[in-house]
N, C-alpha and C positions, 0 to 999 in steps of 0.2 A: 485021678484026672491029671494029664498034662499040663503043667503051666506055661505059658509063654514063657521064651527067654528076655534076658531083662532088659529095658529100652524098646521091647517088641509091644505091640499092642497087641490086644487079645484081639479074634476076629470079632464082627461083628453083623449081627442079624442083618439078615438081606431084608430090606424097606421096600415095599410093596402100597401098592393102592388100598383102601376099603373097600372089600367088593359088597357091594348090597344088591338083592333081588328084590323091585316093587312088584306088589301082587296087588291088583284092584280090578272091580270088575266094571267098572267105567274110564275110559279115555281116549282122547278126540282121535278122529283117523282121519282129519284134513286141517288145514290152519286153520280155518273156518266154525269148524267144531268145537262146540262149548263143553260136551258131555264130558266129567274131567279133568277139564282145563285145569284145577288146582293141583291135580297132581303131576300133569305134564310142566307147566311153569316149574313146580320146586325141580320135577329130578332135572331138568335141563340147568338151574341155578347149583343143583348138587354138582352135577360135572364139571361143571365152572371152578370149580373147588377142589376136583381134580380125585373124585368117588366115581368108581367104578360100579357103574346101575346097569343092571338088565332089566327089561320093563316086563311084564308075563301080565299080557291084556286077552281080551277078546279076540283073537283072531289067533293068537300064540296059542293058547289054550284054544281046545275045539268047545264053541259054547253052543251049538246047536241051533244056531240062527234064533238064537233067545236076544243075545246085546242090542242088534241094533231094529228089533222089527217092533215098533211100537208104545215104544216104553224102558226099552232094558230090560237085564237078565230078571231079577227081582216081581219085579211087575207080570213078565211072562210065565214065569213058573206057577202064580195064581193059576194061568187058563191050561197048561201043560206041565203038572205036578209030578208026574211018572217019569218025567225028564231028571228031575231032580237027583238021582243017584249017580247018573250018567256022567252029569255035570260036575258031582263032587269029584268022580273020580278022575276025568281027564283034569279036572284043577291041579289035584294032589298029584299027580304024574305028573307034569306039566312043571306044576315048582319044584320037585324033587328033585327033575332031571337038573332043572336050571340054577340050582341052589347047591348044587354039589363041590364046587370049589369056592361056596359064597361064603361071607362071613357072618353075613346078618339078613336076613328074610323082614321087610317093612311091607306089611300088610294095610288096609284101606277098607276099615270099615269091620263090626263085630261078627259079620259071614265071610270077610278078608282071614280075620283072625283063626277061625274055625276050620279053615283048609291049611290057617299055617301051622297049627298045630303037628300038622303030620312031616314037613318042611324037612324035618333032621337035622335044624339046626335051630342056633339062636333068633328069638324074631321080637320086633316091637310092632305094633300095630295103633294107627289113627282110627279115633270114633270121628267119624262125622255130623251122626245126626240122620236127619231122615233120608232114606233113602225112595223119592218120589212118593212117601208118604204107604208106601208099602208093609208087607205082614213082620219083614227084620228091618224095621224105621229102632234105631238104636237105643231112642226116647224111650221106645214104646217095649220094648225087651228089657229093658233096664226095672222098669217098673211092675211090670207084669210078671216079669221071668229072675229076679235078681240071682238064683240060685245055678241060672245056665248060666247068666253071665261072668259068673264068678267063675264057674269050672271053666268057661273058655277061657279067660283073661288072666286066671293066676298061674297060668304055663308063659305070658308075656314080660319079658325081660325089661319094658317099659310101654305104658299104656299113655298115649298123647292123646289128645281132646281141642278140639278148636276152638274152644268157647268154654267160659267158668262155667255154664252150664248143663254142660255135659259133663266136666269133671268133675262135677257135683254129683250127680245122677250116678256116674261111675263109683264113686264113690261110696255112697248112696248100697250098691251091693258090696263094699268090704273088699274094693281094688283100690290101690293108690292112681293117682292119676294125675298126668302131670299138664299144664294149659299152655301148648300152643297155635296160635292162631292160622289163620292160610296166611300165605305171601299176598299183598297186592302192590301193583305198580304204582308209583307217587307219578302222577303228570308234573311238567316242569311250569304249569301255569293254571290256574283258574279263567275259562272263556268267560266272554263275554254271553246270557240269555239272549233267548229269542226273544223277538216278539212275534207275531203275541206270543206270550206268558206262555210254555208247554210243560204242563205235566207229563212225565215217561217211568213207563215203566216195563222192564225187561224180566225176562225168565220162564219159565216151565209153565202153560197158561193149563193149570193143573188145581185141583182144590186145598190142597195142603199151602198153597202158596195164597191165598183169598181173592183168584183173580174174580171169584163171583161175588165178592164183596165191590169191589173195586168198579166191576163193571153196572153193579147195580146202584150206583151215584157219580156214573159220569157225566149225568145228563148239564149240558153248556159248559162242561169242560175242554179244552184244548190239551184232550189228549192222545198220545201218542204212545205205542204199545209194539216190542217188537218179542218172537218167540212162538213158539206152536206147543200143541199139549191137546187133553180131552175135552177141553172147557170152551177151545176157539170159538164155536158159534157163538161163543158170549159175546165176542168181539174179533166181527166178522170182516172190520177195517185192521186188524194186526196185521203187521208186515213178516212173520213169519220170522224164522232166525236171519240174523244179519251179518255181515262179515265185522272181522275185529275192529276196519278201521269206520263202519259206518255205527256200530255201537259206542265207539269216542266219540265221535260226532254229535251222535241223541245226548250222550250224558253233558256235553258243552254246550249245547242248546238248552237244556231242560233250567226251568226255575224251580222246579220241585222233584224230585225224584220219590214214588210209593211205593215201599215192600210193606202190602197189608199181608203179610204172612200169617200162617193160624198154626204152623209149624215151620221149625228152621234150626236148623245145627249150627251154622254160623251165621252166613248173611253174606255171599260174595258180595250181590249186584248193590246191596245196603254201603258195605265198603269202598267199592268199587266209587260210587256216586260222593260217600264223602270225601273220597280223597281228591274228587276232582271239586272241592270245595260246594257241592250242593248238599241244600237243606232236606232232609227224610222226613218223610213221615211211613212210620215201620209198626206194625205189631208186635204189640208187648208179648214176646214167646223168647223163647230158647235164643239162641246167639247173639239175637237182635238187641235184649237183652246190655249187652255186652260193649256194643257196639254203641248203642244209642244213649245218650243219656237227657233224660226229658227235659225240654225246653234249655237247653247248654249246647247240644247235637245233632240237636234235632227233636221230631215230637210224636211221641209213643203214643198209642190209643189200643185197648184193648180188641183182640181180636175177634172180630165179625161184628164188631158193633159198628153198621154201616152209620148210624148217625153220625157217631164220630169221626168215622175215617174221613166221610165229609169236610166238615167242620174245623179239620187240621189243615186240609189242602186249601180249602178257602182262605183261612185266616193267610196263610202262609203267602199266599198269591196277593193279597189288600195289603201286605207290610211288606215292601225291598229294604227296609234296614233289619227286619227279624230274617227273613233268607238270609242277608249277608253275615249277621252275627251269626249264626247258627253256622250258616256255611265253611263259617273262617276255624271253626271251634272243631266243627267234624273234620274237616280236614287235618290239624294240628294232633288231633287224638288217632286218626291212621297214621299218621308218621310216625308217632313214637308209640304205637302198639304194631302193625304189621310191618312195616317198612321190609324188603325182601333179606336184609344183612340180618335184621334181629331175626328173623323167624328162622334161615339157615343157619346162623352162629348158633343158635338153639338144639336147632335139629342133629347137626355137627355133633354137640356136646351126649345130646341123648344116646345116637350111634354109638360114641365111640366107648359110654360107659356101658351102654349094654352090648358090645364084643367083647368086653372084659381085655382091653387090652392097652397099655398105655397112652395117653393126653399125646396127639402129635402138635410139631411145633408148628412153624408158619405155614402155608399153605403150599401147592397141594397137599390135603391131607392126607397122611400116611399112618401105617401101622406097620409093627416086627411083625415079618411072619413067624 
């Protein structure tokens, strides 16, 4: 090999971007649009950072008018199962094509994973958790199926998880797993409640989330309920989904904010609410878990025991110094668990050790090609 002459400097690798392709088979297609939302916030905070992301959603990929009619892809493929091959296969075409000068393939979700396999390249993949409470809910394969889960997951150059509780589970089948959280925004202030007193509560009015717990102990509550799903005739005063800035709105009004959830992989609208400094009351499940810490964060109650779900909300509603203690404490533990720097500074770190290629220095991040 040639040496440089002397006082020359050797050449040196041309410095290129990270390219990564996200694969997931939910996310929003107007600003309004929830379905998602956590994977659109992080890659737009990846780009920020200067990672070059192609996104490969529902409409990129041909998904057969399964995404958005009713439920999502997941949910439809119950009632049109014959679809199912169709689907795998424009997936795997779809990233193939798109991942062919990529460096790293970031999957969403353990059916995320199973299409990246075929990828031809390196990939990390996020568990989330339940998906609408559906037949590949991540919970629910982890425990039942531990032996697929393994075969899918140990071809993953890194397996991230939202919540210790899934890394547990993942675990659980004999994968490492590594815990990071979604991103949530920190407001710059805790509002002032309404009066009267509202309790609110947002999300998927679906059974996995307990909105028929919820609805069957509303009675002389002041409450307030935004979101659609199968459950609505429970609660046939919901305001249906909301736009982003009239869901700040609910969460700065509300004196109590309830995820009676009966399943949950992480807990955005849980976060979401402590970070705007309100008091929870959340079902002891999966992220929430995590999230919550009883009577410190707020206050857990086993799932579907309407008695109790009750019973929190009351209490909570007769004390304004427990809301505010609670309030001030949930808030303080979002800040320094999801804050969007740690959860990208994270993500950054995972990337760049599974492309197998040198720690880049300050930002935008970069790699040798």
């Amino acid at each position: 090999m040639q040496r440089p002459a002397r006082g020359a400097e050797a050449p040196s690798a041309v410095d290129r971007a990270l390219r990564v392709v996200v694969f997931t088979t939910s996310y929003p297609r107007h600003g309004n649009d929830f379905a998602g939302r956590f994977v659109s916030d992080a890659v737009a905070r990846l780009r920020e950072r200067g990672v070059e992301i192609d996104v490969l959603h529902p409409g990129v990929y041909r998904d057969f008018g399964l995404a958005f009619d009713g439920g999502g892809i997941m949910r439809n493929l119950r009632r049109r199962p014959w679809i199912a091959p169709l689907l795998f296969l424009s997936m795997v075409r779809a990233l193939r094509r798109a991942a062919r000068d990529a460096d790293l393939v970031h999957a969403h979700w353990l059916a995320g994973a199973a299409v990246a396999l075929f990828a031809g390249k390196p990939f990390v993949v996020t568990i989330h958790g339940t998906i609408s409470g559906g037949f590949l809910d991540d919970f629910r394969l982890t425990r039942r199926h531990p032996r697929l889960v393994r075969l899918v997951l140990r071809r993953a150059r890194a397996v991230v998880c939202v919540s210790q509780a899934l890394a547990d589970a993942v675990r659980s089948c004999g994968i490492e797993a590594v815990f990071i959280p979604n991103g949530i925004e920190i407001p710059e202030r805790v509002a002032e409640e309404a009066e009267p007193l509202e309790v609110f509560y947002t999300g998927r009015l679906s059974p996995e989330k307990g909105i028929q717990d919820l609805a069957a102990v509303r009675e002389g509550l002041n409450l307030v309920v935004s979101g659609d799903g199968p459950l609505r005739d429970l609660v046939p005063d919901a305001l249906g989904f909301v736009s982003r800035e009239e869901l700040e709105e609910h969460y700065e009004r509300a004196a109590v904010v309830v995820c009676p959830s009966r399943s949950e992989g992480f807990g955005v609208v849980c976060a979401e609410a402590m970070a705007h400094g309100k008091p929870v009351v959340a079902g002891a499940t999966g992220g929430l878990l995590g999230l919550v810490q009883h009577e410190e964060t707020g206050l857990l109650v086993e799932p579907g025991d309407r008695a109790a779900l009750r019973a929190a909300i009351d209490r909570l509603l007769a004390d304004p110094e427990l809301r505010s203690r609670l309030g001030r404490a949930a808030r303080e533990r979002i800040v320094g668990l999801c804050s969007w720097e740690r959860v990208i500074d994270a993500t950054l770190a995972t990337y760049v050790e599974a492309a197998e290629r040198p720690a880049p220095g300050p930002q935008p991040l970069r790699l040798a090609a």
